[in-house]
NUDO-940987 format. One record per residue (C-alpha): residue number from 1; x, y, z. Coordinates in nm, 2 decimals. Layout:
! residues N
<num=NUM, px=X, py=Y, pz=Z> .
...
! end
This chain:
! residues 406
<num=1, px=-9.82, py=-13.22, pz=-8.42> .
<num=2, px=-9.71, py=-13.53, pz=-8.21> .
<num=3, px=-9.37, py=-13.34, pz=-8.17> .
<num=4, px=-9.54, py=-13.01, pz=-8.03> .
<num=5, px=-9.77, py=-13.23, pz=-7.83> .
<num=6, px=-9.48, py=-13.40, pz=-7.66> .
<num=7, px=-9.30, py=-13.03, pz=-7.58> .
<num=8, px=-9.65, py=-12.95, pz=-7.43> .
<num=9, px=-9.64, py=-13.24, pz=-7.17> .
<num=10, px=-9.27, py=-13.17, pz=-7.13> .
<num=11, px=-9.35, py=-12.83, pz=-7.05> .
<num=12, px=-9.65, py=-12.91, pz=-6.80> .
<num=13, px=-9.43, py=-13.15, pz=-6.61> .
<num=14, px=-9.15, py=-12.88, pz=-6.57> .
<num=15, px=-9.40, py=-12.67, pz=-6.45> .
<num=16, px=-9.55, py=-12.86, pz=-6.20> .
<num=17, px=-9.25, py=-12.94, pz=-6.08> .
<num=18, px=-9.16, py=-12.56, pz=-6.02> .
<num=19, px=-9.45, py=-12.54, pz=-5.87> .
<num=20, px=-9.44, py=-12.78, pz=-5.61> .
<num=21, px=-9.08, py=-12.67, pz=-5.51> .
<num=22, px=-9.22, py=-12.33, pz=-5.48> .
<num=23, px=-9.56, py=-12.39, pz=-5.30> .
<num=24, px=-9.41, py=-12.34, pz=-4.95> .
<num=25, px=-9.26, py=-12.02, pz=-5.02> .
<num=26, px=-9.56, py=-11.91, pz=-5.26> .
<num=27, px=-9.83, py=-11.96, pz=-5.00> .
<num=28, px=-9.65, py=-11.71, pz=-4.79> .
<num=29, px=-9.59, py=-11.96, pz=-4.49> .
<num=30, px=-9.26, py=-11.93, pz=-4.29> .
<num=31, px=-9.09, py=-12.16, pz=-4.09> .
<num=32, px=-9.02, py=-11.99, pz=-3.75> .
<num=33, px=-8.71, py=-12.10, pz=-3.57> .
<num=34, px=-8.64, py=-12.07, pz=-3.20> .
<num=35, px=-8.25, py=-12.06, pz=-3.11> .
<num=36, px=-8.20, py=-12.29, pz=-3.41> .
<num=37, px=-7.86, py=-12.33, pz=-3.60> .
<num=38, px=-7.87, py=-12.45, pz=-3.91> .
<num=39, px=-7.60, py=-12.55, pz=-4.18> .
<num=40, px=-7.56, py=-12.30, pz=-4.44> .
<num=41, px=-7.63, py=-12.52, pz=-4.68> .
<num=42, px=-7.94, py=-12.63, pz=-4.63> .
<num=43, px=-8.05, py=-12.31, pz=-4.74> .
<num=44, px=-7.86, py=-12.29, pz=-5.00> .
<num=45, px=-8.04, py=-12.65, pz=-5.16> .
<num=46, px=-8.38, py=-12.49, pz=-5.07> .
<num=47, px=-8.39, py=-12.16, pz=-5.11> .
<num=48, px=-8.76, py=-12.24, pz=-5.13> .
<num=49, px=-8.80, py=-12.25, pz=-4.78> .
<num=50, px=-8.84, py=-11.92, pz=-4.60> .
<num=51, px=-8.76, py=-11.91, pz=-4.24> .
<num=52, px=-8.73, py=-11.65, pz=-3.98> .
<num=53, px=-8.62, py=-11.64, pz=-3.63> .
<num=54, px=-8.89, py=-11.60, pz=-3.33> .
<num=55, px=-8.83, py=-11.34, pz=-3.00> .
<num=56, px=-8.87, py=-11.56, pz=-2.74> .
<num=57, px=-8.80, py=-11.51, pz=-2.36> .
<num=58, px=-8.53, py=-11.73, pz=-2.27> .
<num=59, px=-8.63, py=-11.74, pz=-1.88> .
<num=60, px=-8.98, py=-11.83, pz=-1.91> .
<num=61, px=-9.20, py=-12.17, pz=-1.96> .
<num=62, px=-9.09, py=-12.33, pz=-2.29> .
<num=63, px=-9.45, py=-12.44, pz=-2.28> .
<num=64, px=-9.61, py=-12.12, pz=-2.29> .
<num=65, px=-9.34, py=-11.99, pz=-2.53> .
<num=66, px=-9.39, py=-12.24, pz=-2.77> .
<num=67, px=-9.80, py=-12.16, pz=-2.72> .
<num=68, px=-9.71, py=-11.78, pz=-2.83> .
<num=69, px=-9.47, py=-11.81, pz=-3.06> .
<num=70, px=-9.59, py=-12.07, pz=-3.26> .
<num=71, px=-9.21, py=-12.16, pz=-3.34> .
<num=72, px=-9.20, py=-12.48, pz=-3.58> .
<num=73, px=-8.83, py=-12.58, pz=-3.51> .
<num=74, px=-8.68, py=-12.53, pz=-3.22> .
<num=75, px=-8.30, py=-12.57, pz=-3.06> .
<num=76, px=-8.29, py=-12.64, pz=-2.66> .
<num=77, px=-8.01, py=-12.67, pz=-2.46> .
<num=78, px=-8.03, py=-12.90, pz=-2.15> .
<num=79, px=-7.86, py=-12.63, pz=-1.93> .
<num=80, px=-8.14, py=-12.41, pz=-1.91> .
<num=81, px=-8.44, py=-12.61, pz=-2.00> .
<num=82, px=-8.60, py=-13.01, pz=-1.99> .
<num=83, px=-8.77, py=-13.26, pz=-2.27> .
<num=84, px=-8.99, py=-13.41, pz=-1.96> .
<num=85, px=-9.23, py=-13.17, pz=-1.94> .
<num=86, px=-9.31, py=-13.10, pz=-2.31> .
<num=87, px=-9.32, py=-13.46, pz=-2.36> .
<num=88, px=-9.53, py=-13.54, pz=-2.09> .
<num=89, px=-9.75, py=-13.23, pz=-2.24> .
<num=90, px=-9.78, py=-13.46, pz=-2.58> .
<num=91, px=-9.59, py=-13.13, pz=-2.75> .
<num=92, px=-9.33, py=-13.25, pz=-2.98> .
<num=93, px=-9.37, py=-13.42, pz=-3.30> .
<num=94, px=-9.24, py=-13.78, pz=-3.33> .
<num=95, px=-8.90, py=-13.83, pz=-3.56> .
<num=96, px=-8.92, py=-14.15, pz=-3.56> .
<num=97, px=-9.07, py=-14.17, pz=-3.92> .
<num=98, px=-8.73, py=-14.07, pz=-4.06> .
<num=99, px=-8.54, py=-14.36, pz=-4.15> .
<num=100, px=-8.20, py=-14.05, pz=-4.15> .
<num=101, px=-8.29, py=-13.97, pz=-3.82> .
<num=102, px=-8.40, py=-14.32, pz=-3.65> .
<num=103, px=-8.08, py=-14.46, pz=-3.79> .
<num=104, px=-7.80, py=-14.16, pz=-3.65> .
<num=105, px=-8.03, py=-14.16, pz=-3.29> .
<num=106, px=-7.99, py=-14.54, pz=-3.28> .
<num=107, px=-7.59, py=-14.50, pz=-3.32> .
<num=108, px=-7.64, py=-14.24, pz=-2.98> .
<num=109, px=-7.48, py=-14.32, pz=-2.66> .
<num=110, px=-7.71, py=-14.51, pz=-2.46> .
<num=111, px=-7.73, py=-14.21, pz=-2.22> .
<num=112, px=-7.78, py=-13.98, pz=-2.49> .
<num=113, px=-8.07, py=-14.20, pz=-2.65> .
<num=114, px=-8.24, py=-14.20, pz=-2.28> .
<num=115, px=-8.31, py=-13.81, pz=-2.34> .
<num=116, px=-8.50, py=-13.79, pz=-2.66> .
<num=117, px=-8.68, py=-14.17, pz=-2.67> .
<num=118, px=-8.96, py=-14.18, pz=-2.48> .
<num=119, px=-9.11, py=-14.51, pz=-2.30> .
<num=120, px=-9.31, py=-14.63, pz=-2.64> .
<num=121, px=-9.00, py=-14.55, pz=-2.89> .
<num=122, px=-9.11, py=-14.23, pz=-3.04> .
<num=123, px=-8.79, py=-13.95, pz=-3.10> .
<num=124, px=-8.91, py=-13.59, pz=-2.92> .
<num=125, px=-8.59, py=-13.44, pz=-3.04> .
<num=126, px=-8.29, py=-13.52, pz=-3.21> .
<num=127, px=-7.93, py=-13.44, pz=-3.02> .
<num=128, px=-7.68, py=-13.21, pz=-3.19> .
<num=129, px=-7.41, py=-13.20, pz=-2.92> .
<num=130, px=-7.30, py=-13.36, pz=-2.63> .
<num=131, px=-6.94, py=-13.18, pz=-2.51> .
<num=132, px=-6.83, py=-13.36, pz=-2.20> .
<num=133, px=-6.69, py=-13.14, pz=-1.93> .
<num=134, px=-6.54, py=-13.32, pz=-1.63> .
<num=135, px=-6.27, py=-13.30, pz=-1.36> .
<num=136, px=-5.93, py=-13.44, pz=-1.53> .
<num=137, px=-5.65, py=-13.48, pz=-1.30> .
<num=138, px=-5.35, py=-13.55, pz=-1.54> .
<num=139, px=-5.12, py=-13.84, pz=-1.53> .
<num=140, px=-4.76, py=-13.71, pz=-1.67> .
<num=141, px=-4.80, py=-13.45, pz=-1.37> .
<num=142, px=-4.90, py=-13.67, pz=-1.11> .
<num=143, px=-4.61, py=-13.90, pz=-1.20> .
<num=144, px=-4.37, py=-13.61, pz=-1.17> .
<num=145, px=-4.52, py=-13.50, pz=-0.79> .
<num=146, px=-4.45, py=-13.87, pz=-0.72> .
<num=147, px=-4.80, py=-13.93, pz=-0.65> .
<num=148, px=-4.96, py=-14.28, pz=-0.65> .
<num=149, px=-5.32, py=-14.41, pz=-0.78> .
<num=150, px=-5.46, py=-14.40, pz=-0.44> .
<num=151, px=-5.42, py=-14.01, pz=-0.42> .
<num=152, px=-5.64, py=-13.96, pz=-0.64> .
<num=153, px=-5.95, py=-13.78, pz=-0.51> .
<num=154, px=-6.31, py=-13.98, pz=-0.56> .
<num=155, px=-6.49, py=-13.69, pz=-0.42> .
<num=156, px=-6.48, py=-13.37, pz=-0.30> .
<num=157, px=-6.44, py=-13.33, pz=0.07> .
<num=158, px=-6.18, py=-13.64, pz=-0.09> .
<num=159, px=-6.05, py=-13.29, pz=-0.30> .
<num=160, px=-6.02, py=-13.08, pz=-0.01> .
<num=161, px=-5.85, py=-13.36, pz=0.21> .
<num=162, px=-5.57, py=-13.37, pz=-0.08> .
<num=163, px=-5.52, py=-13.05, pz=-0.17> .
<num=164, px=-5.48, py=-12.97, pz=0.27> .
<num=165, px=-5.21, py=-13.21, pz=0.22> .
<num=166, px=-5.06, py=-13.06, pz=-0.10> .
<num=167, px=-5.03, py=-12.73, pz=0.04> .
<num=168, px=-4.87, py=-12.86, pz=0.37> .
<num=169, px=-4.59, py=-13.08, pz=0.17> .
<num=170, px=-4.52, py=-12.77, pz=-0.09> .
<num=171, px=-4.48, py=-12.51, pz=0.28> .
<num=172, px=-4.19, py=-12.75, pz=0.35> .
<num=173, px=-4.05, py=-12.82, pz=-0.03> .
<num=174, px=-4.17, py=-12.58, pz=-0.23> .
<num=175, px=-4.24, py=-12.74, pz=-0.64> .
<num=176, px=-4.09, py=-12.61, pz=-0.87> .
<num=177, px=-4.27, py=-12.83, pz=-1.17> .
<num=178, px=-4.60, py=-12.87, pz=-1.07> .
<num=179, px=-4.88, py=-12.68, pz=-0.97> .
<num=180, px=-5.25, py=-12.81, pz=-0.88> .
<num=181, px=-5.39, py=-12.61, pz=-1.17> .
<num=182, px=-5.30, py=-12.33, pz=-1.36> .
<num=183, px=-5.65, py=-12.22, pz=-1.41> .
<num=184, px=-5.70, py=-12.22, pz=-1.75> .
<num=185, px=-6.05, py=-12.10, pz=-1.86> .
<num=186, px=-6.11, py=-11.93, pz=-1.49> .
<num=187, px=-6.07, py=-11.62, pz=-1.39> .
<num=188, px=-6.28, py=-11.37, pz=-1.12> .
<num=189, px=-6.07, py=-11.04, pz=-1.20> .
<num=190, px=-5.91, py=-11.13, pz=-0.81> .
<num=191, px=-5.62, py=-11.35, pz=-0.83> .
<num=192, px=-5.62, py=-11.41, pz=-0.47> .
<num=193, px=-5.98, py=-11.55, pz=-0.50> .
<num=194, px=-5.96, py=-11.74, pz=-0.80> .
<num=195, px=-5.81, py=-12.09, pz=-0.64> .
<num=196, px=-6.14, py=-12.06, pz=-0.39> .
<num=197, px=-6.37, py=-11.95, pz=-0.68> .
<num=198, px=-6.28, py=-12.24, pz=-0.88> .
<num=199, px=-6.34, py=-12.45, pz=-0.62> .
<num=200, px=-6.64, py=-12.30, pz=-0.51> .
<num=201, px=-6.79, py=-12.40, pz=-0.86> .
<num=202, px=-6.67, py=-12.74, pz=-0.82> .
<num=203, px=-6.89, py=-12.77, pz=-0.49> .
<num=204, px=-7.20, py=-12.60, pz=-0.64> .
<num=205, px=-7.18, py=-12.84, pz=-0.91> .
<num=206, px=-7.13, py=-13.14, pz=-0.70> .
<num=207, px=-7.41, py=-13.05, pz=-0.42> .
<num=208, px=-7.69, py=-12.92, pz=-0.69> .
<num=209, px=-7.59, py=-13.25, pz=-0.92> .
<num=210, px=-7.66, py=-13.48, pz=-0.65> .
<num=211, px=-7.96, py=-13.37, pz=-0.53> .
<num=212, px=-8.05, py=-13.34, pz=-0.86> .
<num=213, px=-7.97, py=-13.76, pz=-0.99> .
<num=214, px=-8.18, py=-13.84, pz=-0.59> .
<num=215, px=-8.44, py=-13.65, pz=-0.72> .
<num=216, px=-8.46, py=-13.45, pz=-0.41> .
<num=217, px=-8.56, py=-13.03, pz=-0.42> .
<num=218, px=-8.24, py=-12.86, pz=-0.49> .
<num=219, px=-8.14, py=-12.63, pz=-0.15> .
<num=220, px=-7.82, py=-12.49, pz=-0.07> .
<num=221, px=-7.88, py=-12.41, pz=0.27> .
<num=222, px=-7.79, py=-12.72, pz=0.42> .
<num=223, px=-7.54, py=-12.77, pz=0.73> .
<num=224, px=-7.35, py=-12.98, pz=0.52> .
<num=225, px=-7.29, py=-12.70, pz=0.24> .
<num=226, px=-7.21, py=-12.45, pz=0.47> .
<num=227, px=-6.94, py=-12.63, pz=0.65> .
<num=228, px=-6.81, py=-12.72, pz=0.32> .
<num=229, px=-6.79, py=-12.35, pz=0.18> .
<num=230, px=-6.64, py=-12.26, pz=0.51> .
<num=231, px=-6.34, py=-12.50, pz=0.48> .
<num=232, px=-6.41, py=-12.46, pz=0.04> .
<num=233, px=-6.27, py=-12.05, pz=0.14> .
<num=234, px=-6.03, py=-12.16, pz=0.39> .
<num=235, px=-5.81, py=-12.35, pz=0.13> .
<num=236, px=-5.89, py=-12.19, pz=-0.16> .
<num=237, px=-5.70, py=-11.91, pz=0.01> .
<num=238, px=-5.43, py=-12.10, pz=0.17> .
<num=239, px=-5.34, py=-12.27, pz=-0.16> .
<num=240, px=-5.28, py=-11.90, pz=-0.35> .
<num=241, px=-5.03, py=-11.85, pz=-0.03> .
<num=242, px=-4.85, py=-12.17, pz=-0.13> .
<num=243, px=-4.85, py=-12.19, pz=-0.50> .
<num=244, px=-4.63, py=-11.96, pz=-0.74> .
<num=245, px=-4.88, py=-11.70, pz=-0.87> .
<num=246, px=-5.10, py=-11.76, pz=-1.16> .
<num=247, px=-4.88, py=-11.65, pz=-1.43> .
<num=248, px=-4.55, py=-11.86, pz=-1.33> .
<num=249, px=-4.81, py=-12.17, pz=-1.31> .
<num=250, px=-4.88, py=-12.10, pz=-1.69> .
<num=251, px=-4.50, py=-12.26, pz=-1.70> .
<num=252, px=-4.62, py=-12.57, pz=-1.47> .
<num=253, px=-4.76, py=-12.88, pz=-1.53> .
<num=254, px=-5.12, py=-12.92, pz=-1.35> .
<num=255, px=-5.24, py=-13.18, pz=-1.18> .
<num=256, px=-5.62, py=-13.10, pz=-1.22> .
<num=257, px=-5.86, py=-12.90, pz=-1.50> .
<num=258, px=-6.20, py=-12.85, pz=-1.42> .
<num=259, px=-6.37, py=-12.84, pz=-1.76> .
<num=260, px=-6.71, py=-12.73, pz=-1.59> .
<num=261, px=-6.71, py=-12.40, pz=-1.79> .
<num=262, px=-6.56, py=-12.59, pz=-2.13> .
<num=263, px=-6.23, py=-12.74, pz=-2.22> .
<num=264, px=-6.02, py=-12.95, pz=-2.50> .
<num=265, px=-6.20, py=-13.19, pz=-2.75> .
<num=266, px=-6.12, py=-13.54, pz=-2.59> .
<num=267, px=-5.91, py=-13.39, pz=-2.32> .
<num=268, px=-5.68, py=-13.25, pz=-2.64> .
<num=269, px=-5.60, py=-13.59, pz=-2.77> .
<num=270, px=-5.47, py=-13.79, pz=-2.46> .
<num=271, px=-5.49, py=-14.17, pz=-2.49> .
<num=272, px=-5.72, py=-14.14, pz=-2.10> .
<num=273, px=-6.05, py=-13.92, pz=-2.04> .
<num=274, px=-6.31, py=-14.07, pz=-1.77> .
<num=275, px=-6.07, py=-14.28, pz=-1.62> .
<num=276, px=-5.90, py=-13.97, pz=-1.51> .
<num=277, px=-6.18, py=-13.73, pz=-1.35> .
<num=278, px=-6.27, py=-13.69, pz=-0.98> .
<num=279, px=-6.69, py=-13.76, pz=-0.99> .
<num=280, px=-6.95, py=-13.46, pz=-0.90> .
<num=281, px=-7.02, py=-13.60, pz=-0.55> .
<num=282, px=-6.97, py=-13.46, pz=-0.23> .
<num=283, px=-6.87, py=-13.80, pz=-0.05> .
<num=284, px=-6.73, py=-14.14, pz=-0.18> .
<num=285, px=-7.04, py=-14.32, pz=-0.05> .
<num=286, px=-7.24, py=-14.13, pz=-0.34> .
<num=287, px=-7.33, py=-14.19, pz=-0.71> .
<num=288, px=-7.04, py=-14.11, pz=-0.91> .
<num=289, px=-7.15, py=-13.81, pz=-1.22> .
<num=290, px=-7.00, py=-13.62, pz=-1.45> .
<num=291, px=-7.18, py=-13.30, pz=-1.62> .
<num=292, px=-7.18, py=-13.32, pz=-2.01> .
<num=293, px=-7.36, py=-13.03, pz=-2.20> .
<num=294, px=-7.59, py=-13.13, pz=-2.40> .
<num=295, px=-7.81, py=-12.96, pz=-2.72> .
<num=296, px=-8.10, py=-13.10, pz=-2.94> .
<num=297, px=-8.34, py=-12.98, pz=-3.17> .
<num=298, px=-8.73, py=-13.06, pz=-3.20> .
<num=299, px=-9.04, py=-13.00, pz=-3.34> .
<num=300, px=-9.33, py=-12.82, pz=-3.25> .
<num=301, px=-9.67, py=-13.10, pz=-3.26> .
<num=302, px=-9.90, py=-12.96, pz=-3.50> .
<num=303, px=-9.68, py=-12.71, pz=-3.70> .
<num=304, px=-9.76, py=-12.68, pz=-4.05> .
<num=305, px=-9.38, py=-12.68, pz=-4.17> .
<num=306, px=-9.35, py=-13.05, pz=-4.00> .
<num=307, px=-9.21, py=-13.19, pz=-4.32> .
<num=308, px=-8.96, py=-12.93, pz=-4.40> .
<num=309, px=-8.85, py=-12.89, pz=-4.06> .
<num=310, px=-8.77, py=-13.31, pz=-4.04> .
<num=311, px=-8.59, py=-13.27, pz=-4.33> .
<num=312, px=-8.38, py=-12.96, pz=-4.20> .
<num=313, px=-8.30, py=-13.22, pz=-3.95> .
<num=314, px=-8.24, py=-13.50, pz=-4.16> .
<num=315, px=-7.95, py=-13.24, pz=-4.30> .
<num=316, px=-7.77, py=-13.16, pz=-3.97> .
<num=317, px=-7.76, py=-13.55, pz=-3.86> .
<num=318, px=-7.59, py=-13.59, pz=-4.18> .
<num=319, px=-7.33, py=-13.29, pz=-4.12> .
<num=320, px=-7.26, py=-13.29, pz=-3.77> .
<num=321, px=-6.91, py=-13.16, pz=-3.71> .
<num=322, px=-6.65, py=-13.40, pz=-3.53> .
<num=323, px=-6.65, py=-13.17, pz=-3.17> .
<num=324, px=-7.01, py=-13.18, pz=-3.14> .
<num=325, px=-7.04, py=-13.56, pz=-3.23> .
<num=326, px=-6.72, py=-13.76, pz=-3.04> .
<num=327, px=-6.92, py=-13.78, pz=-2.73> .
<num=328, px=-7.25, py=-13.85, pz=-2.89> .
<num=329, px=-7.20, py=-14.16, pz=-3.13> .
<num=330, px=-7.11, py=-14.47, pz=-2.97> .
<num=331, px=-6.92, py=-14.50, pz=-3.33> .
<num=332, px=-6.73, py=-14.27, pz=-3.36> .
<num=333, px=-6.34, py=-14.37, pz=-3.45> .
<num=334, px=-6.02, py=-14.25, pz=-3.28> .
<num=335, px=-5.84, py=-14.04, pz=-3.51> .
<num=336, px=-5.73, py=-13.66, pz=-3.66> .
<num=337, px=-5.97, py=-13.46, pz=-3.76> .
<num=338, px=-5.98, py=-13.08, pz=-3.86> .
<num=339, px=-6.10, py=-12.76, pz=-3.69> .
<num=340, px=-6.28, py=-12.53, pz=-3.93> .
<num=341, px=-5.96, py=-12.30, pz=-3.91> .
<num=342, px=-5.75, py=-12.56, pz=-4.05> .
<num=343, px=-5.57, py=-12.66, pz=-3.73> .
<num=344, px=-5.65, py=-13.06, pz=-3.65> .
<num=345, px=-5.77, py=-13.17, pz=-3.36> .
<num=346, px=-5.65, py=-13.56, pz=-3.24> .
<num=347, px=-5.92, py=-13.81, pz=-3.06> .
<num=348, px=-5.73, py=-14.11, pz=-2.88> .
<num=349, px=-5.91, py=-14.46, pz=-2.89> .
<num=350, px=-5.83, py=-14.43, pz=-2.53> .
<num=351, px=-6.01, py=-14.07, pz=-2.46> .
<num=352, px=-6.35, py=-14.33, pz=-2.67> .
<num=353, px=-6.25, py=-14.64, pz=-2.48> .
<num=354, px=-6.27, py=-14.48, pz=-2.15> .
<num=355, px=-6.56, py=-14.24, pz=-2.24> .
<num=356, px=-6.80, py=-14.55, pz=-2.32> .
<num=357, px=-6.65, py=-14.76, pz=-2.05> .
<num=358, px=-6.73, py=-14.53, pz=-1.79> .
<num=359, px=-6.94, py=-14.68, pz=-1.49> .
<num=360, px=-7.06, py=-14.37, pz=-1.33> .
<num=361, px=-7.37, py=-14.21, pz=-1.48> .
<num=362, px=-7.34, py=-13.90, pz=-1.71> .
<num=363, px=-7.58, py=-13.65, pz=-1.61> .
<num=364, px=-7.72, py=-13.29, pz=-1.82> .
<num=365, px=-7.93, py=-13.10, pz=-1.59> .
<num=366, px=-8.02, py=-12.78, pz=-1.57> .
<num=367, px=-7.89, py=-12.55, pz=-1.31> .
<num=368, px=-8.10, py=-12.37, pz=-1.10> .
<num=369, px=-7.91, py=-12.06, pz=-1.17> .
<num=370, px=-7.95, py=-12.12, pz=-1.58> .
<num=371, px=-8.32, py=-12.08, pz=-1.54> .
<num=372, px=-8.37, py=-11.75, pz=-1.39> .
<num=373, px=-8.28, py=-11.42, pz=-1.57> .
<num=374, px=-7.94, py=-11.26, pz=-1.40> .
<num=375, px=-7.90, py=-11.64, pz=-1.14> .
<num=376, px=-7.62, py=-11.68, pz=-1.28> .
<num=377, px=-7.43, py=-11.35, pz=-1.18> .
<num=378, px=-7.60, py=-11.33, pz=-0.88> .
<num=379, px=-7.47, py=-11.65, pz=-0.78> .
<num=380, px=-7.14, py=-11.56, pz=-0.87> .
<num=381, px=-7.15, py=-11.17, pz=-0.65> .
<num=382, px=-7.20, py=-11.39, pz=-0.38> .
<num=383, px=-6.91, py=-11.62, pz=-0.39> .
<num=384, px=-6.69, py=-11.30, pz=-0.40> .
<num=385, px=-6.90, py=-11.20, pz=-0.13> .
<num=386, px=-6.85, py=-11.48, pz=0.07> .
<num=387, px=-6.46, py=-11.53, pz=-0.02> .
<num=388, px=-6.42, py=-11.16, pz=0.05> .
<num=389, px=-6.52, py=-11.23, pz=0.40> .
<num=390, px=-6.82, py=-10.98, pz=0.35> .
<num=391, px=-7.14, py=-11.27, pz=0.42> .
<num=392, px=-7.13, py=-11.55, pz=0.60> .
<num=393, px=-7.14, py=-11.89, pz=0.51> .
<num=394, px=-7.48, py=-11.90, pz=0.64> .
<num=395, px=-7.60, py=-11.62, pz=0.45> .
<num=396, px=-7.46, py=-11.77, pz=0.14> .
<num=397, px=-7.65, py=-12.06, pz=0.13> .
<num=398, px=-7.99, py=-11.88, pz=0.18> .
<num=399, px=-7.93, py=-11.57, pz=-0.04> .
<num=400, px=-7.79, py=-11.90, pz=-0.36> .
<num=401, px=-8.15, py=-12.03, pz=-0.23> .
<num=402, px=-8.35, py=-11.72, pz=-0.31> .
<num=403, px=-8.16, py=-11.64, pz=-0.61> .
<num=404, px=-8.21, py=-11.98, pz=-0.76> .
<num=405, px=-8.49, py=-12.11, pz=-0.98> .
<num=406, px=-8.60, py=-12.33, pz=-0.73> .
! end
């Protein structure tokens, strides 16, 4: 009797157990997730938790999205969208209850901590990448143009002053080694165009970034800008005269790569990183930045799948891949470390060293033209445009004005 007594209990405690892992799926709630990636095995440990993903509209207020979708977890990325104003708006839940997530936050960069912790300590979201994308100008090719220290560029009417001079030395000894870039990542279909392009991009960022860090409305239709793309066209073009065409540069060392549209983990395992980048600024005189993309994931205040959603979160700070966490931990050690293909990647204490030493400020706003459906290839039709000689400089900077978010 005592014996079937005891298999009784047993049995009851089994099944409460099964029950309780199974209440969330049972009671026919499901977590809805907005632009979310999650590690496959998460879900494979809970299979009790159903999930589904939520149609959103990427273009419009993350407020009022989150209002009609009723999303529980959500994945931003600071290109196209802010924290401020759903914090401000009291809309996130606080993460700060999770000893797993207060503890990987607190290992953050500084910077990166200064985008998720608000004023009174609580986490609104909890970072998942930070890839840093600068200007690198490289030092085995600089040494081999004979170039000093002091020709570095700080700026970029600083850019434009050194490339004038670059192509004027290379019209009297043409280089056979070195090339100012050979372009990788950037392409516009027009070879002739893509030395201007590029730099084009490189003054868009610089002038929106700016005005961005002064807190100032972003407008391109300044006389400033305009002047700039004028001369910005002028030796873009006269550079592609000078240099060996694009594919004999593939053969060349570069002197710069602009890693504004992506580049190499930890500038592909070189013992130097920030100490080698011209700053997003348009003079010397102003703040030195440098762009870093930057991805977190939050919470919806109020959703009913708070619980499960922290600790779908406590599982990706505890499996964040090497690439997406070098430039987010101020921990993070110097050393190789694989690829998911199986090819290793190499991070140089000197790519960390220089990264956290860094005395400019890193900066991860949104564009104006990543917050308006089709900005972003409208601002690029008009650079052609513009390089093509078919608008103005003038009308470029008020057509990028009524194109932009802004």
């Amino acid at each position: 009797m005592i014996m079937r007594c005891k298999h009784v209990i047993i049995w009851l405690i089994l099944l409460m157990l099964f029950l309780s892992q199974t209440a969330f799926a049972d009671d026919g709630a499901s977590m809805k997730l907005w632009d979310v990636n999650i590690n496959r095995s998460y879900w494979r440990s809970h299979p009790e938790v159903k999930h589904e993903s939520v149609q959103y509209n990427p273009w419009g207020n993350m407020l009022d999205g989150l209002e009609e979708t009723q999303a529980d977890v959500v994945g931003i990325r600071f290109l196209n969208h802010e924290l401020i104003p759903l914090i401000e708006k009291d809309a996130l839940e606080d993460l700060s209850d999770s000893a797993v997530i207060s503890k990987a936050v607190d290992c953050m960069m500084p910077w990166i901590k200064e985008l998720v912790v608000t004023a009174d300590g609580r986490i609104a979201a909890f970072p998942t990448l930070a890839y840093v994308r600068p200007i690198y100008w490289y030092q085995d090719a600089w040494d081999a143009a004979g170039l000093q220290p002091e020709d570095v560029p700080r700026s970029y009417t600083g850019l434009l002053d050194f490339l004038d001079a670059w192509i004027k030395r290379i019209e009297r000894t043409p280089e056979k080694n070195v090339c100012v870039s050979r372009l990788v990542r950037f392409n516009t279909g027009i070879e002739k165009l893509n030395y201007a392009a590029w730099l084009m991009e490189i003054l868009l960022f610089s002038h929106e970034m700016q005005q961005r860090y002064a807190g100032e409305e972003v407008t391109f239709n300044t006389q400033e800008f305009i002047t700039l793309a004028q001369r910005t066209r002028e030796i873009g073009l006269a550079l592609y005269e000078a240099e060996p065409r694009q594919t004999k540069r593939q053969e060349m060392m570069q002197l710069l790569q602009s890693d504004l549209q992506g580049g190499e983990h930890a500038n592909n395992g070189r013992p130097y990183g920030m100490s080698h980048t011209i700053p997003l600024r348009i003079t010397d005189e102003q703040p030195e930045l440098s762009y870093v993309c930057v991805e977190a994931v939050f919470i919806r205040k109020g959703s009913p799948c708070s619980q499960e959603g922290i600790q779908m979160i406590e599982d990706m700070a505890s499996n964040v891949h090497w690439t997406k966490g070098l430039a987010l931990y101020s921990d993070f050690e110097a050393g190789d470390y694989p690829f998911d293909s199986g090819r290793m990647g190499y991070v140089d204490e000197g790519w960390l060293r220089d990264y956290r030493d860094y005395e400019g400020a890193f900066v991860a706003y949104p564009s104006v033209f990543n917050q308006k459906k089709n900005a972003s290839s409208d601002k690029e039709a008009l650079v052609l445009k513009f390089l093509k000689e078919d608008i103005s400089a003038e009308e470029l900077a008020q057509k990028l004005d009524e194109c932009s978010f802004m």
